[in-house]
C-alpha positions in Angstrom: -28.6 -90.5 5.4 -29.5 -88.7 2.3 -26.3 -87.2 0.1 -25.3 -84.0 -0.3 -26.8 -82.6 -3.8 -24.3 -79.4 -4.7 -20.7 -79.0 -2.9 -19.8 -77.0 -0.1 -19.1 -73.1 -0.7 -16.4 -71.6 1.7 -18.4 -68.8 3.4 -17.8 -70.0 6.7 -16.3 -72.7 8.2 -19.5 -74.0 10.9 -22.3 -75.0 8.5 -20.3 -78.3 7.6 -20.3 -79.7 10.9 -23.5 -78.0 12.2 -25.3 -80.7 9.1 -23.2 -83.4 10.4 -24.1 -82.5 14.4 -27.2 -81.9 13.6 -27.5 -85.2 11.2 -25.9 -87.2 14.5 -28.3 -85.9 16.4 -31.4 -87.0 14.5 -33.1 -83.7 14.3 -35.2 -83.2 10.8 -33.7 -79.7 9.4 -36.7 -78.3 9.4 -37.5 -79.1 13.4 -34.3 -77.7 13.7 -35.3 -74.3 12.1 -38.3 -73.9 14.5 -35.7 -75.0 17.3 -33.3 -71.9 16.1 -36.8 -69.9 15.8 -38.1 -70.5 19.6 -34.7 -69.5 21.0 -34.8 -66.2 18.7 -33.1 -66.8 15.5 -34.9 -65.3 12.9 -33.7 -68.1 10.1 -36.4 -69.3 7.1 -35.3 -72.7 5.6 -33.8 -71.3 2.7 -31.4 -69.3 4.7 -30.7 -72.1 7.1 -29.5 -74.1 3.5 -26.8 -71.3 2.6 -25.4 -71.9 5.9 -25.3 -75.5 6.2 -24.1 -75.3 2.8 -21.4 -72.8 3.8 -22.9 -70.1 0.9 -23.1 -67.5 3.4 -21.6 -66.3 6.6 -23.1 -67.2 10.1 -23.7 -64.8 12.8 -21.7 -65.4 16.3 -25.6 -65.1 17.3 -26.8 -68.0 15.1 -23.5 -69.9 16.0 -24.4 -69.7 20.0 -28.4 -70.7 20.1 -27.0 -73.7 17.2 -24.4 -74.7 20.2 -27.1 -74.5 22.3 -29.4 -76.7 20.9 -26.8 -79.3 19.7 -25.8 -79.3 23.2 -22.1 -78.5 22.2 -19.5 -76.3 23.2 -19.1 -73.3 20.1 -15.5 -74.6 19.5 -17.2 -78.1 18.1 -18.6 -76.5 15.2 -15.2 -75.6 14.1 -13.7 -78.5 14.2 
């Protein structure tokens, strides 16, 4: 699993474990863009990043298709 190059930001609490879920999960970042895409997200990679990377704030919309597709309840991503 490849490192982390700069350190978390504190934006929002989610992106931290939606990299780690989505890590678990096997799915490529940027398969899991078009996933977030197809269910009506409009994210671009660069914005999907800042989340992960907890540089900006997620949307309770972008927080319930991510749940969705990780197959998780919402609560997981803030633990």
């Amino acid at each position: 699993m490849k490192t982390r190059k700069q350190s978390y930001g504190n934006k929002n609490i989610v992106g931290k474990n939606i990299e780690r879920l989505r890590k678990e999960q096997g799915f490529k970042q940027k398969d899991f863009i078009a996933q977030i895409q197809v269910m009506g997200c409009d994210m671009n990679p660069t914005s999907y990043s800042k989340l992960e990377g907890q540089l900006r704030s997620a949307t309770d919309k972008e927080i319930f298709v991510i749940s969705k597709i990780l197959n998780v309840a919402i609560e997981d991503l803030f633990d």
